[in-house]
LOTOR-373116 format. One record per residue: residue number from 1; residue in one letter; chain; x, y, z of N, C-alpha, C, O in turn. Coordinates in steps of 0.05 Angstrom, whole numbers, plus 5000, padded with zeros to 4 digits. Layout:
BAVO num residuo cadena  n.u  n.v  n.w ca.u ca.v ca.w  c.u  c.v  c.w  o.u  o.v  o.w
BAVO NUM       a      A    X    Y    Z    X    Y    Z    X    Y    Z    X    Y    Z
...
This chain:
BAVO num residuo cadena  n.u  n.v  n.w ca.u ca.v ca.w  c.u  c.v  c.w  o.u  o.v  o.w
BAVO   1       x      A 6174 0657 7600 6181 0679 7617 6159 0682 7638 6136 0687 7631
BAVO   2       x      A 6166 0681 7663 6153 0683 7682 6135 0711 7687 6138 0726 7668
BAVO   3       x      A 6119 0721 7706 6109 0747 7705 6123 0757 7728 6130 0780 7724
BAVO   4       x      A 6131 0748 7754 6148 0751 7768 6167 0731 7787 6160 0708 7791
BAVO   5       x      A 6190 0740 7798 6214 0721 7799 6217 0705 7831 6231 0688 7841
BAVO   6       x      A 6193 0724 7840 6188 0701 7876 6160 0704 7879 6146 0723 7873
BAVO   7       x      A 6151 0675 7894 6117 0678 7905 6127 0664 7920 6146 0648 7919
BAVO   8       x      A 6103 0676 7946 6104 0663 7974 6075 0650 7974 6057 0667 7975
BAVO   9       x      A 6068 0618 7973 6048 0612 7971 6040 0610 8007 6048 0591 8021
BAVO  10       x      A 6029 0623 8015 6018 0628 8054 6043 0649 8061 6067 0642 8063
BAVO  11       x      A 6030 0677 8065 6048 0701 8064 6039 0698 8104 6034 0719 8117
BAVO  12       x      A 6039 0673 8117 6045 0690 8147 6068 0704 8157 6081 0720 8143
BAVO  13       x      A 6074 0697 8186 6095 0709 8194 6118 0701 8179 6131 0719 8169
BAVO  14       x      A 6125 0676 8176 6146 0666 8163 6160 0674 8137 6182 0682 8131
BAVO  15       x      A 6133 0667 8122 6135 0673 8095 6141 0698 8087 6157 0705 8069
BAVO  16       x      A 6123 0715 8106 6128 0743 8100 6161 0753 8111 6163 0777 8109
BAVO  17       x      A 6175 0745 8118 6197 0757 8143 6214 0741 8117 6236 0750 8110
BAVO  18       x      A 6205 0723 8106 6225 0705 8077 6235 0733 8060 6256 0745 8060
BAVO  19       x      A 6207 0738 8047 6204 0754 8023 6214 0784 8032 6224 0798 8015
BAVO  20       x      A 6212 0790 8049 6219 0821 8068 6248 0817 8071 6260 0838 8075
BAVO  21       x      A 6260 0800 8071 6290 0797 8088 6302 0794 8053 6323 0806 8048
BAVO  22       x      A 6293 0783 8039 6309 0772 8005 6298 0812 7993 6315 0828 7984
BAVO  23       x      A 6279 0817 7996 6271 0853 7989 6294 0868 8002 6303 0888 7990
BAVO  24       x      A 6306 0862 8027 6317 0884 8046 6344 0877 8024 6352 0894 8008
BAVO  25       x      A 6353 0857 8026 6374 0841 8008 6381 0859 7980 6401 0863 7967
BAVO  26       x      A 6357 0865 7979 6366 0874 7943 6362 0843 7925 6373 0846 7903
BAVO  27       x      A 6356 0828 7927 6354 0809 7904 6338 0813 7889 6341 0811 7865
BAVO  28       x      A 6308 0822 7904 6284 0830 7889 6272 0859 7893 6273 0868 7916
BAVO  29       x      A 6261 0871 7877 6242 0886 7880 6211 0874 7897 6206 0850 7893
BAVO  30       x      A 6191 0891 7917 6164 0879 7917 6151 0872 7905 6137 0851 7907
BAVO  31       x      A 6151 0899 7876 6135 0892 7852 6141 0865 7841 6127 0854 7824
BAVO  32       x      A 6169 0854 7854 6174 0826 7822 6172 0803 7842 6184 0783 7835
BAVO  33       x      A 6157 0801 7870 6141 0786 7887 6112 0784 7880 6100 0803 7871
BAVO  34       x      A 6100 0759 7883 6069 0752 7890 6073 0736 7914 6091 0721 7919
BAVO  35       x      A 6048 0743 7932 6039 0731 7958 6017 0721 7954 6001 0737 7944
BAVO  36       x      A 6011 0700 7958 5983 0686 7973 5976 0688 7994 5996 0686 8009
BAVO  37       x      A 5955 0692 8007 5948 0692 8038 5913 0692 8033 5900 0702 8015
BAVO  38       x      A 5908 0681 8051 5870 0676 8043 5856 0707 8059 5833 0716 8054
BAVO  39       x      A 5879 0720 8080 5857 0735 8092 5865 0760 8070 5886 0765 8057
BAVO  40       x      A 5835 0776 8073 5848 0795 8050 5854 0822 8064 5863 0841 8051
BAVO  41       x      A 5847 0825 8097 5869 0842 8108 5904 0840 8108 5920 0858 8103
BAVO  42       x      A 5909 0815 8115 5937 0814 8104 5948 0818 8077 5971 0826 8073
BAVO  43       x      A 5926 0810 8054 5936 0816 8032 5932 0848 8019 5944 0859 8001
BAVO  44       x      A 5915 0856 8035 5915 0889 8036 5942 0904 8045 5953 0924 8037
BAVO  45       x      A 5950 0885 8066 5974 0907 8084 5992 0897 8062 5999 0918 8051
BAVO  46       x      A 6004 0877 8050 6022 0871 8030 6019 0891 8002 6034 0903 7986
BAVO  47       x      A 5998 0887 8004 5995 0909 7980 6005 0935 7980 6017 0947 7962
BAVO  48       x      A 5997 0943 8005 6010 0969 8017 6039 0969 8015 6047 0992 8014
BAVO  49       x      A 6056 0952 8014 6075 0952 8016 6093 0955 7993 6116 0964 7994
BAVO  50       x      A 6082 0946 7972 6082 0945 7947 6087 0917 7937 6100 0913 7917
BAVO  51       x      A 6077 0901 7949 6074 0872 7928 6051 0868 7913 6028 0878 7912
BAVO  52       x      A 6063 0850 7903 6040 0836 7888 6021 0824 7905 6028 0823 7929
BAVO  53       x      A 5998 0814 7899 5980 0801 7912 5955 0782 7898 5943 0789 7878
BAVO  54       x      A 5948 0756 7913 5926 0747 7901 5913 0724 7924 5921 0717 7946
BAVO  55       x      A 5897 0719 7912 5865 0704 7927 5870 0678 7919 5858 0661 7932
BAVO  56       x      A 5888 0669 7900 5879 0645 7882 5916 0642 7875 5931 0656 7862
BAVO  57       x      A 5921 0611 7895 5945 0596 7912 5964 0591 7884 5988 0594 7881
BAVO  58       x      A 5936 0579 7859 5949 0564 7841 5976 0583 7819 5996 0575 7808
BAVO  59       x      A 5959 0614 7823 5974 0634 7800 6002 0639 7811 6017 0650 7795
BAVO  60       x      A 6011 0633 7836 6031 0631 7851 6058 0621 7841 6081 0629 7839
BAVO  61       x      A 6038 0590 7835 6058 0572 7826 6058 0569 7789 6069 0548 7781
BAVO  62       x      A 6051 0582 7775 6041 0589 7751 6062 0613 7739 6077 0612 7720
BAVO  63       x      A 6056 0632 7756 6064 0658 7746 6090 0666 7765 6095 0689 7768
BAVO  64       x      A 6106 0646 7777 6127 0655 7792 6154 0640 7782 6151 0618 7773
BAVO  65       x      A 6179 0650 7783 6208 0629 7781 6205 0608 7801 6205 0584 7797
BAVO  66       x      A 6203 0626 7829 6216 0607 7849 6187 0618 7865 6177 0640 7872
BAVO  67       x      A 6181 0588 7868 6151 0583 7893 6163 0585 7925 6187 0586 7927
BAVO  68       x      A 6154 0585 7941 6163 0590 7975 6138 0570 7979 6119 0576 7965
BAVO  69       x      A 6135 0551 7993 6109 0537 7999 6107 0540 8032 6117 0523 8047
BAVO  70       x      A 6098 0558 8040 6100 0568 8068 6080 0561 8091 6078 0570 8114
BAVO  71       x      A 6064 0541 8076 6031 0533 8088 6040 0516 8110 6063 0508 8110
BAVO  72       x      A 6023 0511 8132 6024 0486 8155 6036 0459 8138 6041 0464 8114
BAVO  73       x      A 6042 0433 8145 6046 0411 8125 6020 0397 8131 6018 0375 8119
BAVO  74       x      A 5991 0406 8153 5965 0391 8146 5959 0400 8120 5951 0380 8107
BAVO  75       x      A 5960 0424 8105 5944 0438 8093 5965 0426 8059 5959 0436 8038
BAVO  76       x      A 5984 0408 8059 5989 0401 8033 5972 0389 8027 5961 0396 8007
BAVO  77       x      A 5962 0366 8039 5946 0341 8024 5918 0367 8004 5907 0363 7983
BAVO  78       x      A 5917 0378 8011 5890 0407 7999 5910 0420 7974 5903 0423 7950
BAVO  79       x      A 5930 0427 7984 5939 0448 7961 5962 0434 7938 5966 0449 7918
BAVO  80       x      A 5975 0411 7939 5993 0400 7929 5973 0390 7892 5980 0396 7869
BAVO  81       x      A 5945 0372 7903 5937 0365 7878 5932 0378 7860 5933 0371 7837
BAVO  82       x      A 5922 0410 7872 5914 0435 7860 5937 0445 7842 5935 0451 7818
BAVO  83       x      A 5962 0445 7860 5986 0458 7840 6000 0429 7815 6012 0436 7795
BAVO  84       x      A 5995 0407 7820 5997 0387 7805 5981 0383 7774 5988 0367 7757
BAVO  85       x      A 5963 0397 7773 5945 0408 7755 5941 0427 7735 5927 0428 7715
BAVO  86       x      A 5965 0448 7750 5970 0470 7735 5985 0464 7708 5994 0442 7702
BAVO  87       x      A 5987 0487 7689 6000 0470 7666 6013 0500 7659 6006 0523 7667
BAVO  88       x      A 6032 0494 7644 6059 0514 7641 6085 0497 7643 6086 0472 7643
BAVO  89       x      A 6105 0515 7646 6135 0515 7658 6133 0510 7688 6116 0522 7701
BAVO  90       x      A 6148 0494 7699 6142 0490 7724 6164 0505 7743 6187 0506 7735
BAVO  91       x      A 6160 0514 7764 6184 0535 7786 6199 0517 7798 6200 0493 7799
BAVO  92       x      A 6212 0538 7808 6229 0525 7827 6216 0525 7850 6207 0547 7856
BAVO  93       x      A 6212 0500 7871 6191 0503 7897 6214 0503 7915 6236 0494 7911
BAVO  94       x      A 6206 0515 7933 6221 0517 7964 6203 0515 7989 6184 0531 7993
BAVO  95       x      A 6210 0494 8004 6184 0491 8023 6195 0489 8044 6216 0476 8045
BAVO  96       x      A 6186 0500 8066 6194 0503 8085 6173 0490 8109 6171 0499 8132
BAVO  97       x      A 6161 0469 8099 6140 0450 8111 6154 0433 8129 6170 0419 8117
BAVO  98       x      A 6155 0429 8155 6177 0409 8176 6145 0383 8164 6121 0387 8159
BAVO  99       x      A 6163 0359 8164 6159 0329 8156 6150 0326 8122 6143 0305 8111
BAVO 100       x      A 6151 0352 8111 6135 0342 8085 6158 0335 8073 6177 0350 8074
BAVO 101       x      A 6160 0302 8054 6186 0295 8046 6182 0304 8009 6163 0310 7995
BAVO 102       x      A 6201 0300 8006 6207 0298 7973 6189 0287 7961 6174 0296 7944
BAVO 103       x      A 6192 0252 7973 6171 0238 7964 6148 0248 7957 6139 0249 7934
BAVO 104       x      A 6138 0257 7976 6105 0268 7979 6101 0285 7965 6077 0287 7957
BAVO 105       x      A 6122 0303 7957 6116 0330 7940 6116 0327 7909 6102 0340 7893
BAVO 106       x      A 6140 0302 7902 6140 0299 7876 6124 0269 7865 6128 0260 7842
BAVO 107       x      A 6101 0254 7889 6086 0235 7878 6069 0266 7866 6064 0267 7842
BAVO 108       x      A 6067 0274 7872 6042 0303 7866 6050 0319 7843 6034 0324 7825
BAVO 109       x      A 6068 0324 7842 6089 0352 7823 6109 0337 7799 6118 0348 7779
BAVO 110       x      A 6114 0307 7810 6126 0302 7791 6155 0297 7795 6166 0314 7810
BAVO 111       x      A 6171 0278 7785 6205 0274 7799 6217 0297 7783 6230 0312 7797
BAVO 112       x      A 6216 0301 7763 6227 0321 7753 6218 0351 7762 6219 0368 7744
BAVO 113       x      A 6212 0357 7780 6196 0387 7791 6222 0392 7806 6221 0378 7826
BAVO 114       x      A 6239 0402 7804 6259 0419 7826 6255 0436 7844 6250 0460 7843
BAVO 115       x      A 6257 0414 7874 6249 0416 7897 6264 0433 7913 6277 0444 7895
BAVO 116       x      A 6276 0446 7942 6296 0449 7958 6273 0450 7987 6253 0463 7991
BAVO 117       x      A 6285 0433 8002 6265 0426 8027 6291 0455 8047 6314 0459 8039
BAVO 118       x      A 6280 0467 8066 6292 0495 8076 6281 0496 8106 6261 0511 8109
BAVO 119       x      A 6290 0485 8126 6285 0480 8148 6303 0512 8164 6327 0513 8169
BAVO 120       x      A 6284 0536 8169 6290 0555 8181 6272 0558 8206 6248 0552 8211
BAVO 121       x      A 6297 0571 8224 6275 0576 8253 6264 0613 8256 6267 0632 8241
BAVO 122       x      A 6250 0611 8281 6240 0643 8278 6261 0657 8290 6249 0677 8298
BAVO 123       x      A 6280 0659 8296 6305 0686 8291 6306 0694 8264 6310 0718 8259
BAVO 124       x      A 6304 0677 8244 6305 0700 8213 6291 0711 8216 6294 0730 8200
BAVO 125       x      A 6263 0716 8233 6250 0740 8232 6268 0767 8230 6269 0782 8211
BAVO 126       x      A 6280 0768 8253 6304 0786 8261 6331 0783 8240 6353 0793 8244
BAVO 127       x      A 6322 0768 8218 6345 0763 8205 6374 0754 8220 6396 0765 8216
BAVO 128       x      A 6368 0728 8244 6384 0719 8257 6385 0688 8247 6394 0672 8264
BAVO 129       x      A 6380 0681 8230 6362 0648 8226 6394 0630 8226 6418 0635 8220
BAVO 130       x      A 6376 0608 8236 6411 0583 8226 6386 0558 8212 6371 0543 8225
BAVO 131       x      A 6387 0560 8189 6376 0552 8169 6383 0529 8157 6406 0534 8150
BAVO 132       x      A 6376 0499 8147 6384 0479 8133 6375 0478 8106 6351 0484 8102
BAVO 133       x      A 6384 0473 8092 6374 0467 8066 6383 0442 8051 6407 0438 8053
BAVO 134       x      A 6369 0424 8035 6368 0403 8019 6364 0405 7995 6347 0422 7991
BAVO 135       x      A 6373 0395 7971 6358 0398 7950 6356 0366 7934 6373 0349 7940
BAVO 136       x      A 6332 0359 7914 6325 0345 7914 6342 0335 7884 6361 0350 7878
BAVO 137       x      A 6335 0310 7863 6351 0305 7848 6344 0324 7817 6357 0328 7796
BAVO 138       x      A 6327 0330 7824 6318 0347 7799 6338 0375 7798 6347 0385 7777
BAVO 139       x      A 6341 0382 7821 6342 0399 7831 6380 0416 7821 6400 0402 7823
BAVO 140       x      A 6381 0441 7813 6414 0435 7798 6422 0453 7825 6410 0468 7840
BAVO 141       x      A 6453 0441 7820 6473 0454 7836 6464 0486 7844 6458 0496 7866
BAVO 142       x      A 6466 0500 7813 6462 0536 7817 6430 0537 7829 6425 0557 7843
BAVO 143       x      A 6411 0521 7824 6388 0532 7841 6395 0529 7875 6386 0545 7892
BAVO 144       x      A 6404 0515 7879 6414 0507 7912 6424 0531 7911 6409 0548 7920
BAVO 145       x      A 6450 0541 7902 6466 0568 7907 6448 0586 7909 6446 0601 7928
BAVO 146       x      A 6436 0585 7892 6411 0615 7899 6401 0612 7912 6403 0634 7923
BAVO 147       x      A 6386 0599 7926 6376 0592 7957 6388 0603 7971 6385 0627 7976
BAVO 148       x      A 6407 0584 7982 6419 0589 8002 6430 0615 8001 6431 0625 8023
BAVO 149       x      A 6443 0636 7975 6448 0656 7981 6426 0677 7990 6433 0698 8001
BAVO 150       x      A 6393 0672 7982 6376 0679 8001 6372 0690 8027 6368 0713 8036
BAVO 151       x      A 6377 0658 8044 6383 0654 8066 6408 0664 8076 6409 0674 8098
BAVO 152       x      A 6421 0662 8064 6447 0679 8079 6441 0703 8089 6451 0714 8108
BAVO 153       x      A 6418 0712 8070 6424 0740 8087 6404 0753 8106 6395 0776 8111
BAVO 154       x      A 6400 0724 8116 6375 0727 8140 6390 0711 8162 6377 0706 8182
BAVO 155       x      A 6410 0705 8162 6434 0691 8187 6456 0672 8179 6472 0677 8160
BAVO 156       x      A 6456 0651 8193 6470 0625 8173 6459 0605 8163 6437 0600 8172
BAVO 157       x      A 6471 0587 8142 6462 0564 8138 6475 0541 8130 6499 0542 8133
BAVO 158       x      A 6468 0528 8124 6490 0492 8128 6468 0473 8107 6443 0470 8109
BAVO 159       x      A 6484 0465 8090 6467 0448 8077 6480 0418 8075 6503 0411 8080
BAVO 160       x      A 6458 0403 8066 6458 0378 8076 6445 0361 8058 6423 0363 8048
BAVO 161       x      A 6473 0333 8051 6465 0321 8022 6445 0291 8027 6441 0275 8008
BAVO 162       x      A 6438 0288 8047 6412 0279 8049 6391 0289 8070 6393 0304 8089
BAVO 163       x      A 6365 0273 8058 6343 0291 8062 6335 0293 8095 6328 0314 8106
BAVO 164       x      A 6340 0261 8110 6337 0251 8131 6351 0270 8160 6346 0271 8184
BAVO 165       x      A 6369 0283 8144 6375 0306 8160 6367 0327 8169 6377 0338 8188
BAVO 166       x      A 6347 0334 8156 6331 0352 8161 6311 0351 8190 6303 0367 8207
BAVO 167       x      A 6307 0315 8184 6301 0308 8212 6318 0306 8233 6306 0307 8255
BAVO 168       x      A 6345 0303 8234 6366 0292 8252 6370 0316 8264 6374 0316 8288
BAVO 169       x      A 6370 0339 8248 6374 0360 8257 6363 0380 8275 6375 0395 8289
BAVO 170       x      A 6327 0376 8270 6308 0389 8280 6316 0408 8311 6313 0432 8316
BAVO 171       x      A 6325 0385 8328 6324 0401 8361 6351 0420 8361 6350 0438 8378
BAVO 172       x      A 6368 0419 8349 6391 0434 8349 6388 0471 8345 6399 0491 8356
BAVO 173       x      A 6362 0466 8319 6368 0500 8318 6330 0499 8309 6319 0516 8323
BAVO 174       x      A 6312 0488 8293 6287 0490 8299 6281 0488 8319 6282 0511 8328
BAVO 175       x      A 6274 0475 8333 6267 0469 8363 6278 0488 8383 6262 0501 8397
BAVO 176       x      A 6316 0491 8386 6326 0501 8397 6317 0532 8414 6322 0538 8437
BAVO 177       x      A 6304 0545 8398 6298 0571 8413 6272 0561 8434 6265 0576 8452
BAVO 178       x      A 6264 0544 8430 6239 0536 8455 6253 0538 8471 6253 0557 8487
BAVO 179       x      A 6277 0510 8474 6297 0511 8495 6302 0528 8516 6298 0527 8540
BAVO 180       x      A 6314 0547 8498 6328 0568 8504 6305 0588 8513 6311 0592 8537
BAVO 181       x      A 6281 0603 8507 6258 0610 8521 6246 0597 8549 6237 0610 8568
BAVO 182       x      A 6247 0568 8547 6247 0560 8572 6262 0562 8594 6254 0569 8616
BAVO 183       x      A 6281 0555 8588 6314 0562 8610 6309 0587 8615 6306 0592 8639
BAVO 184       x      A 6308 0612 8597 6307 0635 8603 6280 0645 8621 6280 0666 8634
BAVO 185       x      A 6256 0627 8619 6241 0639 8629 6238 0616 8667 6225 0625 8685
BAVO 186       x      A 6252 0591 8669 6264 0585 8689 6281 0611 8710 6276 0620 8732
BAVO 187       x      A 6295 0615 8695 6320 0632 8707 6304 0663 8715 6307 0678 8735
BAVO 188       x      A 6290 0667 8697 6276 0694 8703 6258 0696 8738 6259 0711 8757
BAVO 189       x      A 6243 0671 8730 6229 0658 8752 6241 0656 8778 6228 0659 8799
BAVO 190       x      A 6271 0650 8774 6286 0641 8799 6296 0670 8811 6299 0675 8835
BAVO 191       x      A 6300 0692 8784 6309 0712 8797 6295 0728 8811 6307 0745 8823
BAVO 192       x      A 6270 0728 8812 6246 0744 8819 6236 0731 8847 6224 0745 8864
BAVO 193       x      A 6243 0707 8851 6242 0696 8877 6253 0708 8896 6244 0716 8917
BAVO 194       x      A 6282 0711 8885 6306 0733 8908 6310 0756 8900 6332 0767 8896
BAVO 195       x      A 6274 0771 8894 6278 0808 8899 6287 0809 8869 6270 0827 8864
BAVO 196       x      A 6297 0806 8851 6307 0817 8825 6276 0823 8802 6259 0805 8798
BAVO 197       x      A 6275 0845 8792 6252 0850 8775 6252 0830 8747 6274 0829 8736
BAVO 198       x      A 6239 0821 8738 6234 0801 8719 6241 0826 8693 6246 0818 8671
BAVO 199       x      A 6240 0849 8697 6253 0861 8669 6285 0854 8675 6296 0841 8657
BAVO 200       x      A 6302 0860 8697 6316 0871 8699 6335 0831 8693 6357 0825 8682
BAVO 201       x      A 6320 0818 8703 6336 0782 8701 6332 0783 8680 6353 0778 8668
BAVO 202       x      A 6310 0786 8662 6312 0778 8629 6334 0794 8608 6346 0784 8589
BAVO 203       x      A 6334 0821 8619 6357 0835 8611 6384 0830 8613 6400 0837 8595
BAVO 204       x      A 6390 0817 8634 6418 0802 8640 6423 0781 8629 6445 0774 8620
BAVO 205       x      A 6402 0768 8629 6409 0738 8625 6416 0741 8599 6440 0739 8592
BAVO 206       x      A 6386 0750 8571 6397 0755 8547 6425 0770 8540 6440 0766 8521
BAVO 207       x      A 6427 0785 8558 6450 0790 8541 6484 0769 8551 6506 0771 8539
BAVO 208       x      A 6480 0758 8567 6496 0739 8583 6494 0717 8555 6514 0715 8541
BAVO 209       x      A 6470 0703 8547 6470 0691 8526 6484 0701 8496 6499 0687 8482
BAVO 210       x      A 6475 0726 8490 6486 0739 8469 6526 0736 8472 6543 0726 8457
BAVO 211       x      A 6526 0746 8492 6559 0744 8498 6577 0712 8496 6600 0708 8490
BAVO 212       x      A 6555 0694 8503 6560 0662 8513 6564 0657 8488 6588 0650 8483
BAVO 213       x      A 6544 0659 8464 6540 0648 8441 6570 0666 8427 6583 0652 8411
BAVO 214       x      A 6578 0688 8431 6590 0703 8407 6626 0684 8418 6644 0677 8403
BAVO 215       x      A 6626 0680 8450 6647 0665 8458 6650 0636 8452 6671 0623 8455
BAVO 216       x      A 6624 0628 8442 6634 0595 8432 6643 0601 8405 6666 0597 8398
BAVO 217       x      A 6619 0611 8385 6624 0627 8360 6653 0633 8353 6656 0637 8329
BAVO 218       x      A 6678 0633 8370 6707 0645 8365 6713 0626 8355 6724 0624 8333
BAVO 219       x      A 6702 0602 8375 6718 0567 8360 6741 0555 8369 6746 0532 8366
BAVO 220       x      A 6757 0576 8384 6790 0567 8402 6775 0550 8429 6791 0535 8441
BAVO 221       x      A 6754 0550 8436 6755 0540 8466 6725 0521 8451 6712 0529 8432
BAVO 222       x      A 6722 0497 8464 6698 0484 8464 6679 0492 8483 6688 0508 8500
BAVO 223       x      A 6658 0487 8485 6637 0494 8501 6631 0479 8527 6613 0485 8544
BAVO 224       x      A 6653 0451 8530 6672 0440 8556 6687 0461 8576 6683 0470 8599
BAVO 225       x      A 6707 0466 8556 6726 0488 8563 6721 0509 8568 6739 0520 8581
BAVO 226       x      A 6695 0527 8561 6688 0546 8564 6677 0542 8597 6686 0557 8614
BAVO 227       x      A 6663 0526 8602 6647 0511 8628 6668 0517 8651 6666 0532 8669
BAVO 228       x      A 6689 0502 8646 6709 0504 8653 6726 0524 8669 6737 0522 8691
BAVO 229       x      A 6724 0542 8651 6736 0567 8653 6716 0583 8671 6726 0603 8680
BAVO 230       x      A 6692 0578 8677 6680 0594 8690 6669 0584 8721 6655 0595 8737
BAVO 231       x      A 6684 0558 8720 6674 0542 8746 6704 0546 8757 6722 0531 8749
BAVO 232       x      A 6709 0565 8774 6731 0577 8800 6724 0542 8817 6702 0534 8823
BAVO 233       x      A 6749 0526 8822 6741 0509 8844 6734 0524 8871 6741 0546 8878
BAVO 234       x      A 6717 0504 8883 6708 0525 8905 6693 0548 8914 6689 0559 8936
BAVO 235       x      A 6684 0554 8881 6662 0579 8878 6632 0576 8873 6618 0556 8876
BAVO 236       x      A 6627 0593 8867 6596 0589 8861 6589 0578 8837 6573 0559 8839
BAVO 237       x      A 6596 0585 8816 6583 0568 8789 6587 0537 8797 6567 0522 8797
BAVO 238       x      A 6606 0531 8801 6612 0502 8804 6586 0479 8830 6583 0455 8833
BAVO 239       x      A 6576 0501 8840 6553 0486 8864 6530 0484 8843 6514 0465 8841
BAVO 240       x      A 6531 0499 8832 6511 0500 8805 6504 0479 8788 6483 0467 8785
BAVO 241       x      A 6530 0478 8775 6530 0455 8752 6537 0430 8763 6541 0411 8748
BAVO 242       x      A 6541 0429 8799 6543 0406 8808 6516 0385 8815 6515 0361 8814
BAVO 243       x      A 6488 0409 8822 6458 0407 8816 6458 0401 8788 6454 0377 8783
BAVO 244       x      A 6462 0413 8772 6451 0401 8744 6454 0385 8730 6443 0379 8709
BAVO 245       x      A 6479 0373 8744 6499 0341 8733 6478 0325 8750 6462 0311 8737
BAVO 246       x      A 6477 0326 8767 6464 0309 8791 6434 0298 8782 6429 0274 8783
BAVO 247       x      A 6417 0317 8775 6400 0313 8764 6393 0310 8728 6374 0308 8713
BAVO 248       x      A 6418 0312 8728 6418 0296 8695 6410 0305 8674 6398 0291 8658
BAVO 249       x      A 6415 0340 8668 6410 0353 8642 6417 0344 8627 6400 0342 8609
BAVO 250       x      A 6444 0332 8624 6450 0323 8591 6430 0306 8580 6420 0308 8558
BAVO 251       x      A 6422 0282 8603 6408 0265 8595 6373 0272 8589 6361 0255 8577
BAVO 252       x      A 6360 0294 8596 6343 0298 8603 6340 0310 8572 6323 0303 8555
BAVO 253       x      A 6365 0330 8568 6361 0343 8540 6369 0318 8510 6360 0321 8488
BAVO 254       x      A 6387 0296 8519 6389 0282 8502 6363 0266 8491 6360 0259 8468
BAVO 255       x      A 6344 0264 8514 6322 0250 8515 6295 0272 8498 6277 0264 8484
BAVO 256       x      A 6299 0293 8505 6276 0316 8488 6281 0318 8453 6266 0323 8434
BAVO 257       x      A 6311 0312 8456 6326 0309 8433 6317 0290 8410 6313 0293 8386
BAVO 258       x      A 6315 0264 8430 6307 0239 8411 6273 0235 8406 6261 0222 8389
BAVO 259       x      A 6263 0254 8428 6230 0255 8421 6230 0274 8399 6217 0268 8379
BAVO 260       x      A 6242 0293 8402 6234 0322 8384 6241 0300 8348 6224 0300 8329
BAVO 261       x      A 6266 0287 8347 6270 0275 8325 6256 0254 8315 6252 0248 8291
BAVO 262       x      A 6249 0241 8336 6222 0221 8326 6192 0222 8321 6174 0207 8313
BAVO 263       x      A 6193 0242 8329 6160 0265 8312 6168 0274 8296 6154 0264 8278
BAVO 264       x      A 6184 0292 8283 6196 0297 8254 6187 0271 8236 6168 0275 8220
BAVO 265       x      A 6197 0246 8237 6190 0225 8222 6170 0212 8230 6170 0191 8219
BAVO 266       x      A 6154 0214 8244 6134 0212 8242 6105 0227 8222 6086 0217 8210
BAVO 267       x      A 6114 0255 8228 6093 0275 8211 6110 0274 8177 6097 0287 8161
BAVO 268       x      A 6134 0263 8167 6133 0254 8146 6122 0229 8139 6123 0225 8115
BAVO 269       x      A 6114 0211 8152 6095 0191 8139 6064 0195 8122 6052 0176 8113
C-alpha cells in the first residue's frame, strides 16, 4: 500500500497545472499528492496549498501509485539510475519527457515497470490541452484508461498504439501553439502598421481564431471548404490567400513540419 496515490517528480509549470487540473477534477485530494521540486520556495507555495512535499526525487517514486516524471529529458540520464535503485513495489510512471523513449526508461526501470509516454501542450494549463498518450507493454489496458481519463479533463486526447507517434505527431498540437503565437503576433504587427492598437488586433484576431477553431470543430465543412466559403470571388480575402499560395505556406509549413519531426528523433537517441 502506497502512502499516497499521485507524485509529480519536477512540480514546474507543467507538472504543477497536471496535479492542479486531476485536484480540480476530484480524482484526488492534495493531501493524497507528493511533489518534488528542488527550489524550496516552490515547495513552500505547494505546501501552502495543501500538498504534500519533499527535497528527495527518489520518495516520489517509492511512496506514490502513479509517478508524473515532469523533469527536462537532459536531466533523465541524473535521475532515472537513482529511481532504478529504489526497492519496493514499483508505480505506475507517466512521463511527459518529448524524445525520452520506452527504451531508455525501461533499460533503467526495467521491461516490466509500467510506463505511459503523455505528450501534452501548454493550453492544459488553461485546461485546454490536446494531449497524446502511449502506453508501453507492461503497461495494462485499465492503467491507460486512468490516464487518459486524467487528461480528459484538462481538454482532449487521442491515443496512439505505437510509440513513434508521438514523434509524427509533435508539430500538430505540441509545437502547434508556437505557430499559432507567431501568425498572431505577424498579424498583430501588420495591424498596428495601419493605425489599429496592438491590444485592440490581438483581441480580434483571438477571438476570430476561437470562432475559426469551434467552426472546423462542427466537422460538416473541411477546413478547404471553410477557405472557401470565405473567399467572395473578387473580394478581399481571396487577394490574400492569393499572396500566401504564391509564396508557398503550405510548403513552408510542411517543411517546419518535417524539421520539428526530425528533432523529436533525434533527442530520442
Amino acid at each position: 500500500m502506497k502512502d499516497y496515490r499521485f507524485g509529480v517528480l519536477g512540480a514546474g509549470n507543467m507538472g504543477t497545472a497536471i496535479v492542479e487540473g486531476a485536484v480540480r477534477a476530484g480524482l484526488f485530494r492534495p493531501d493524497e499528492a507528493l511533489l518534488f521540486n528542488r527550489s524550496a520556495e516552490k515547495r513552500d507555495k505547494n505546501r501552502e496549498k495543501g500538498y504534500a512535499v519533499t527535497d528527495d526525487y527518489t520518495k516520489v517514486y517509492t511512496a506514490c501509485e502513479t509517478v508524473l516524471l515532469a523533469v527536462k529529458p537532459q536531466n533523465f540520464d541524473e535521475i532515472l539510475p537513482a529511481l532504478a535503485a529504489c526497492q519496493g513495489e514499483k508505480p505506475l510512471v507517466v512521463s511527459i519527457a518529448a524524445g525520452v523513449t520506452f527504451a531508455k526508461m525501461e533499460a533503467a526501470l526495467g521491461a516490466d515497470t509500467a510506463i505511459i509516454r503523455v505528450m501534452p501542450n501548454t493550453p492544459l494549463m488553461l485546461g485546454e490541452g490536446a494531449t497524446q498518450l502511449v502506453k508501453n507493454a507492461a503497461a495494462a489496458a485499465e492503467q491507460l484508461a486512468q490516464v487518459r481519463a486524467l487528461f480528459d479533463t484538462m481538454g482532449v486526447t487521442v491515443v496512439f498504439e505505437q510509440e513513434r507517434m508521438l514523434n509524427e505527431v509533435i508539430p500538430y498540437a505540441g509545437s502547434a501553439p508556437a505557430y499559432l503565437y507567431m501568425f498572431a503576433d505577424a498579424m498583430v504587427q501588420s495591424a498596428v502598421r495601419h493605425g489599429i492598437s496592438g491590444d485592440d488586433a490581438l483581441t480580434l484576431f483571438c477571438q476570430t481564431m476561437i470562432g475559426s477553431a469551434r467552426m472546423m470543430l462542427q466537422g460538416d465543412k473541411t477546413p478547404a471548404e471553410l477557405i472557401k466559403a470565405v473567399c467572395s470571388p473578387g473580394g478581399t480575402t481571396i487577394e490574400a490567400m492569393r499572396v500566401l499560395e504564391e509564396r508557398g505556406l503550405y510548403g513552408i509549413l510542411a517543411e517546419a513540419n518535417d524539421k520539428c519531426i526530425a528533432r523529436a528523433y533525434e533527442l530520442g537517441k
